[in-house]
VEXKOLTI-951529 format. One record per residue (C-alpha): x, y, z; residue number from 1. Coordinates in steps of 0.5 Angstrom, whole numbers. Layout:
N
    c1    c2    c3   k
     X     Y     Z NUM
...
//
This chain:
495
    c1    c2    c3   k
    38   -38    61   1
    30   -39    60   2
    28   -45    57   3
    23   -48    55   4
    21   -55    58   5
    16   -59    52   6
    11   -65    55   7
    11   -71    50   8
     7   -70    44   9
     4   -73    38  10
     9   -76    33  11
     6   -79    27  12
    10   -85    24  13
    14   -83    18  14
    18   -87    18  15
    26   -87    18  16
    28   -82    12  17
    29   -75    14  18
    24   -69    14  19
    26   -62    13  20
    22   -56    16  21
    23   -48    15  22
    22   -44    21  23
    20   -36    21  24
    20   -32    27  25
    14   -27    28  26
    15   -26    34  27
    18   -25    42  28
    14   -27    48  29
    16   -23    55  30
    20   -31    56  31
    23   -31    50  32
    19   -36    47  33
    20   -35    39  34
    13   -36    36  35
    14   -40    28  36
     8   -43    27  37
    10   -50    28  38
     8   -52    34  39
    13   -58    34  40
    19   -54    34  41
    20   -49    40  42
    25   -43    40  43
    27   -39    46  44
    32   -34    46  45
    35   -30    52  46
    41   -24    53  47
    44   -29    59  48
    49   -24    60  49
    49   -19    55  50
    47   -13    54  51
    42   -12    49  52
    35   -16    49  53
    34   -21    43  54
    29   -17    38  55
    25   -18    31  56
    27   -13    27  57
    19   -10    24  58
    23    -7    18  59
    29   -13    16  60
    25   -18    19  61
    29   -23    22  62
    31   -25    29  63
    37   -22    32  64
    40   -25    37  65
    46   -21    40  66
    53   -22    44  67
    53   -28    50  68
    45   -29    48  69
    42   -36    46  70
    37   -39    42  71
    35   -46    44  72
    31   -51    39  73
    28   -56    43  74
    23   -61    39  75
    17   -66    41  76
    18   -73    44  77
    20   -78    37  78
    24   -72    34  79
    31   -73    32  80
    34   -66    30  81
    40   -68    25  82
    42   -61    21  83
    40   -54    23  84
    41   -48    17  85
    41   -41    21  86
    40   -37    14  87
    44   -30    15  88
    40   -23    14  89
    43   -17    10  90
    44   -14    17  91
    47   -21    19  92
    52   -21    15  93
    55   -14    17  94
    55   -17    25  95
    56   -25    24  96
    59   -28    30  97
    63   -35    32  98
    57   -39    34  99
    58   -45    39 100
    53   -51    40 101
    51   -55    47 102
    52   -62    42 103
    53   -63    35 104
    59   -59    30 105
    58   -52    28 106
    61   -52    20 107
    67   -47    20 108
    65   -41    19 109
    69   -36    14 110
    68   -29    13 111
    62   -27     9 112
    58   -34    10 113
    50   -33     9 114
    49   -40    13 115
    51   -43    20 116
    50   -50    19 117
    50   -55    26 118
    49   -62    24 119
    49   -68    31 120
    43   -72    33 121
    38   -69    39 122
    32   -66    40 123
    35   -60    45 124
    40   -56    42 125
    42   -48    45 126
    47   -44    41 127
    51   -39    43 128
    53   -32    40 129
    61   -29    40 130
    63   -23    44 131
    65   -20    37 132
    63   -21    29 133
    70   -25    27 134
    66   -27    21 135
    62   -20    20 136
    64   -14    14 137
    64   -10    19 138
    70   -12    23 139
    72   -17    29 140
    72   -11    33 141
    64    -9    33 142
    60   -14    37 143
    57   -21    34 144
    50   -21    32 145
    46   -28    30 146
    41   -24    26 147
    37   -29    21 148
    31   -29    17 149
    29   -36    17 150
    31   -42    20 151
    31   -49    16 152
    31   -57    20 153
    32   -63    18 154
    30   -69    23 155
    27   -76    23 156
    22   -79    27 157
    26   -84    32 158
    19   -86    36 159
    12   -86    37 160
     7   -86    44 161
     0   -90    43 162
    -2   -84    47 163
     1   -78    43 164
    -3   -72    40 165
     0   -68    34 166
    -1   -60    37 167
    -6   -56    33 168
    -4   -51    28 169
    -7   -44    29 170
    -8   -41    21 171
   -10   -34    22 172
   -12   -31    15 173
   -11   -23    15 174
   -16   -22    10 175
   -22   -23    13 176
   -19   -24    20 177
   -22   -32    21 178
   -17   -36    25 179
   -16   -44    24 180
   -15   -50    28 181
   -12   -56    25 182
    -9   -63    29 183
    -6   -69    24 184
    -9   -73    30 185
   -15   -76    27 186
   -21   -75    32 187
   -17   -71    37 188
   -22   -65    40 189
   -18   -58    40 190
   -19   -52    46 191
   -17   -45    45 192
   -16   -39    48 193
   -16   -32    46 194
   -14   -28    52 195
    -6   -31    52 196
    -8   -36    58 197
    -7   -43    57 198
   -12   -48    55 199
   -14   -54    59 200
   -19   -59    56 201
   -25   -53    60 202
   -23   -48    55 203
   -27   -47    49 204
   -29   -52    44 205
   -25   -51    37 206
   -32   -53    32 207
   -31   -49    25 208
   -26   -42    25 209
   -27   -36    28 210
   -26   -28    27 211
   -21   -24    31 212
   -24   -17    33 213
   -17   -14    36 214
   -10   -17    36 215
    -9   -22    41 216
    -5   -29    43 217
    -9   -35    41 218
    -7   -42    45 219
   -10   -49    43 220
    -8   -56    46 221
   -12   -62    42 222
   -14   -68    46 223
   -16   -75    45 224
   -16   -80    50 225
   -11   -80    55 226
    -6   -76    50 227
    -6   -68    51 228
    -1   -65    45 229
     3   -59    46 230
     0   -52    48 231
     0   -49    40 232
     0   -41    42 233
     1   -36    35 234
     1   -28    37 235
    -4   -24    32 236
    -4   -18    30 237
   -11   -16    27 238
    -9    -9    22 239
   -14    -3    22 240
   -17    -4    15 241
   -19     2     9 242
   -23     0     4 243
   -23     6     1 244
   -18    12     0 245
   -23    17     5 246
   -22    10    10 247
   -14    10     9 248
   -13    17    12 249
   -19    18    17 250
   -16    11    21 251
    -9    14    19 252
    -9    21    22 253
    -3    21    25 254
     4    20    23 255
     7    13    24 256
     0    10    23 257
     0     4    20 258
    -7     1    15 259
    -8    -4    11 260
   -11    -2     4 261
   -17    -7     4 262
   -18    -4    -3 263
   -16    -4   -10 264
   -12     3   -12 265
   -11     4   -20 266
    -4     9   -22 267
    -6    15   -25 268
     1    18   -25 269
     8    16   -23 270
    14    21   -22 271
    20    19   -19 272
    18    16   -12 273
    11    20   -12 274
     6    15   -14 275
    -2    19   -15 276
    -7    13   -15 277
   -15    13   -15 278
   -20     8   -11 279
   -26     5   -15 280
   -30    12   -10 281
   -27    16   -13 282
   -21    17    -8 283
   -14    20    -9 284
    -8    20    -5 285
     0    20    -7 286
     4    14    -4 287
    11    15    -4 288
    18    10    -4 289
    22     6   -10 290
    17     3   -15 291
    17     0   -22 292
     9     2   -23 293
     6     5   -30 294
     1     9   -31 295
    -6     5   -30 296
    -3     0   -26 297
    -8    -3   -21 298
    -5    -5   -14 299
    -9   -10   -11 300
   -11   -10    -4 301
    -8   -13     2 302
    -2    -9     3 303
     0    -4     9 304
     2     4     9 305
     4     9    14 306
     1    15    13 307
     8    20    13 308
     6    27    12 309
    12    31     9 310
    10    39    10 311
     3    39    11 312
     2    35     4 313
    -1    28     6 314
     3    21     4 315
     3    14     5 316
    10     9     5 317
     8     2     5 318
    11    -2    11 319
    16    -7     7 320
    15    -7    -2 321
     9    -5    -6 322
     5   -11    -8 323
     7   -13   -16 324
     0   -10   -21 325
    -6   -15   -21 326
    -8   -11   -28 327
    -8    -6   -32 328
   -13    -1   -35 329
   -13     6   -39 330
   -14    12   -35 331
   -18    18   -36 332
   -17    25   -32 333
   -24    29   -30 334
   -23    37   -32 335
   -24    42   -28 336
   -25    50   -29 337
   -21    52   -22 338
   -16    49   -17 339
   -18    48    -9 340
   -15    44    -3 341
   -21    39    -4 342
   -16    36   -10 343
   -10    36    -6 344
    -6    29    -9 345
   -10    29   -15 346
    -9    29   -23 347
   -12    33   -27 348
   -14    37   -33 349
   -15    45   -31 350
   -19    48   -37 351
   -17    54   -40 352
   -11    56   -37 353
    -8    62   -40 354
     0    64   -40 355
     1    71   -42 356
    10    69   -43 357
    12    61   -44 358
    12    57   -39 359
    19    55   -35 360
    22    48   -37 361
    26    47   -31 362
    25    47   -23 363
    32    51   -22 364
    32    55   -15 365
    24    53   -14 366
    23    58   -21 367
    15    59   -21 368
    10    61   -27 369
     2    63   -27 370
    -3    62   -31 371
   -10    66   -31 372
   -16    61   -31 373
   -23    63   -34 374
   -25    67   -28 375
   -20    71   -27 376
   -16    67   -21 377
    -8    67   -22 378
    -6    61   -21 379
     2    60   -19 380
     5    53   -23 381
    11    49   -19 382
    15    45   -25 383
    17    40   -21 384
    16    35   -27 385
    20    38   -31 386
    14    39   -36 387
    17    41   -43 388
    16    49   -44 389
    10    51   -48 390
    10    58   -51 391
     5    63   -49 392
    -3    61   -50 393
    -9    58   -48 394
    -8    51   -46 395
   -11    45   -42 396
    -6    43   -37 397
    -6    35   -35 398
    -3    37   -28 399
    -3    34   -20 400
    -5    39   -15 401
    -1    39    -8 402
     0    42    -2 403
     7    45     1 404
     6    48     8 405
    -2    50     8 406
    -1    53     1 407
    -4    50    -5 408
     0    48   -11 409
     1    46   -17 410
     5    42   -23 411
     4    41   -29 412
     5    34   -33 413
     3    37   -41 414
    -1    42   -44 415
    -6    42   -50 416
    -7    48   -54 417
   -14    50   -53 418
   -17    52   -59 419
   -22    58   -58 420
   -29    54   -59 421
   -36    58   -59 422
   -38    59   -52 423
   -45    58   -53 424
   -48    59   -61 425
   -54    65   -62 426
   -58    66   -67 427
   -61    72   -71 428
   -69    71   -70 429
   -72    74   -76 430
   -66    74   -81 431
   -69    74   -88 432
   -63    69   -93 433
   -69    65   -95 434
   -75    68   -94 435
   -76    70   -86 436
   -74    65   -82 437
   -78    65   -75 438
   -75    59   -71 439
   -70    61   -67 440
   -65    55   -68 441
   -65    56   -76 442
   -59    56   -79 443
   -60    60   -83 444
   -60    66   -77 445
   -54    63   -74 446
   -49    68   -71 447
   -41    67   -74 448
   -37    66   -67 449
   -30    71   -69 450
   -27    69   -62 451
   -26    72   -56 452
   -34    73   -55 453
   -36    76   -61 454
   -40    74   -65 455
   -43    77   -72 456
   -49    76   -78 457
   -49    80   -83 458
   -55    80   -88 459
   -62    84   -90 460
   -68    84   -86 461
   -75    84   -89 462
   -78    84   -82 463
   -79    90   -78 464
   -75    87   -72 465
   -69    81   -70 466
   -69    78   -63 467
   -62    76   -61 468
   -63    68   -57 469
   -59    62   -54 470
   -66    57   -53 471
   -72    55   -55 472
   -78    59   -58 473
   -82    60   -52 474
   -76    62   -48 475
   -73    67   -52 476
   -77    70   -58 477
   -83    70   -54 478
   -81    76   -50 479
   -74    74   -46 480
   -70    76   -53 481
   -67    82   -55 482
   -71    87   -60 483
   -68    90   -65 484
   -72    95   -71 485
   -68    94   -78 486
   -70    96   -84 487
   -64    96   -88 488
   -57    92   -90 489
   -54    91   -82 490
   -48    89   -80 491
   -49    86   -73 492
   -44    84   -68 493
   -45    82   -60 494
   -40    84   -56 495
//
């Protein structure tokens, strides 16, 4: 078994009453040395004759130690451990096994115990993992697991050293990447390292935070006089940040990638696990897991996704739970007059889209329906959604576009009927109502919008030509109209 010898260190005198500490293990080293953050306590895990390595599970988060493996506690000098509380992971439950320590007692376990709880007094402490999960809901015939999400102690100081220095504590801040280094011991000179080697008092002298470019293992020491702390050492993972949509997928190309979202994203649309979300830029994109977000939720920034194609159709899940809103707005979606691979995992209103029979109301056996746009494109509509049928007619249609396999698709979320509005007004310059009326904007030889493109004016003329125009003076009746001769009562249309 590996373990892990501490030199003495610094030990403040609080005094005779208990302090108590939660350890969370972050990470593994190729000794089994389990990184906490609190350079007071160390952890070092082996597989002793087992078979399975000790890990930290990515996605549950917690520490598992496996059959026959060890997990030592060790303190500083002056540090007396008085309780050690292992708190059980969901999978921990599962896999529990009899747990027995070098010292001390081990409450009695039962099974279905979400704690293990050591009590004696000792600054050095390993505890062995059982060959099967007696105490697991698996069963006693699966093997034992010790799998724990944190790691609660209770100790008191029972000494101090003249010459003791407290080890730094290294703080790393993912969001702008500055790492702080901080010593209890008053006027004690911290060095560093940033390449994993240990540091000695010829390393890098710590005088205000700085900023990792890539991840690494930063180790410090503090030192006053005589006293050298313990080696403080925190493994950094430095995450590829987006700070745009544009930014999420280009440093996330492939699948399995992993970026962290260093910008806030606004709900435009929630379906189920399918969560359409835009930037500030005007990005889009489609995130997919459980979620409770509403339409216009904002999601704040400083969380990490994987991007996870599903046939051709970019997607993101988030690496652990989506982030709770940080504010709400109203949303408004942008209209388009056509569909093209450019708005794939974007909500929005396509204009003027015309059904020839009512549109289906459910989804069964990947039914489809089309719609003919004002330029003539047929474009194939998926009811994914389950958008309540409409009769035939021209609508807007709120709708999100998609992508399955390289071809596009469409899914409608509501239709609203479109009114046959006139495309552009024309005037009759010459009309006789009141008097000849010459402008080419006068009410008076406004044209009637029929629909459909047609247009009519209906009156007598006493002026010996009419120009049909849709501008300025200059721009039609000066020569860029269409002349008519009248000369009696007409009736004219434009088709």
């Amino acid at each position: 078994m590996k373990k892990l010898f501490m030199s003495l260190a610094a030990v403040l005198a609080f005094g005779a009453n208990a302090e108590t500490v939660t350890l969370t293990p972050q990470s593994i080293d190729a000794d089994g040395v389990v990184a906490t953050g609190n350079p007071n306590f160390n952890i070092v895990v082996a597989k002793n004759n087992g078979t399975t390595e000790p890990t930290i599970n990515s996605n549950a988060k917690d520490l598992r130690v496996y059959a026959k493996g060890s997990l030592t506690l060790q303190a500083i000098q002056g540090i007396e451990i008085n309780e050690v509380v292992f708190n059980i992971s969901t999978q921990g439950l599962k896999r529990l096994a009899p747990i027995t320590a070098t010292v001390g007692t081990i409450a009695t376990q039962a099974v279905g115990d979400n704690t293990v709880t050591w009590t004696g007094e000792s600054n050095d402490i390993t505890f062995t993992v059982g060959d099967n999960s007696n105490y697991g809901s698996d069963g006693a015939k699966k093997a034992g697991q010790l799998d724990v999400n944190t790691i609660q102690v209770s100790y008191r100081v029972v000494g101090t050293d003249p010459n003791a220095v407290f080890a730094p504590v290294i703080t790393y801040d993912v969001a702008t990447d500055a790492v702080t280094l901080e010593c209890a011991t008053e006027g004690a000179s911290i060095y560093y390292t940033t390449d994993g080697t240990t540091p000695d008092a010829n390393s890098t002298l710590y005088s205000s935070p700085f900023v990792l470019s890539e991840s690494t293992t930063v180790k410090a020491i503090a030192v006053k006089g005589d006293g050298i702390s313990n080696v403080a050492s925190l493994v950094i993972v430095v995450p590829v940040k987006a700070n745009s949509i544009v930014e999420m997928l280009a440093k996330a190309p492939n699948s399995g990638d992993v970026v962290m979202v260093n910008c806030d994203l606004t709900v435009v649309y929630v379906y189920n696990k399918s969560v359409y979300v835009v930037d500030d830029n005007g990005g889009h994109t489609l995130l997919y897991a459980n979620n409770n977000y509403q339409i216009g939720d904002v999601i704040p920034a400083g969380w990490n996704v994987k991007y996870s194609p599903f046939n051709s159709l970019p997607e993101f899940v988030p690496s652990g739970s989506f982030p709770s809103p940080s504010n709400h707005v109203e949303v408004e979606y942008p209209t388009i007059n056509t569909v093209d691979d450019t708005l794939i995992n974007k909500v929005v209103y396509l204009n003027n889209v015309t059904f020839e029979q009512a549109t289906l109301a459910d989804h069964a056996n990947n039914a489809t329906f089309t719609g003919l746009l004002a330029d003539g494109t047929n474009v194939t509509f998926y009811n994914n959604f389950y958008a309540p049928s409409v009769e035939s007619g021209t609508y807007k249609v709120l709708l999100a576009v998609s992508i399955n396999n390289d071809a596009l698709q469409v899914y409608p979320i509501e239709y609203a009927e479109v009114a046959d509005e006139e495309p552009t007004p024309l005037y009759v310059v010459g009309a006789n109502v009141n008097g000849n009326v010459w402008a080419p904007d006068a009410a008076e030889g406004r044209m009637t919008y029929l629909g459909n493109g047609i247009y009519e004016w209906k009156g007598e003329s006493l002026a010996s030509e009419f120009k049909f125009c849709n501008g300025t003076w200059a721009e039609n009746y000066g020569g860029n109209g269409t002349a008519i001769l009248l000369d009696e009562e007409y009736r004219v249309c434009i088709l």
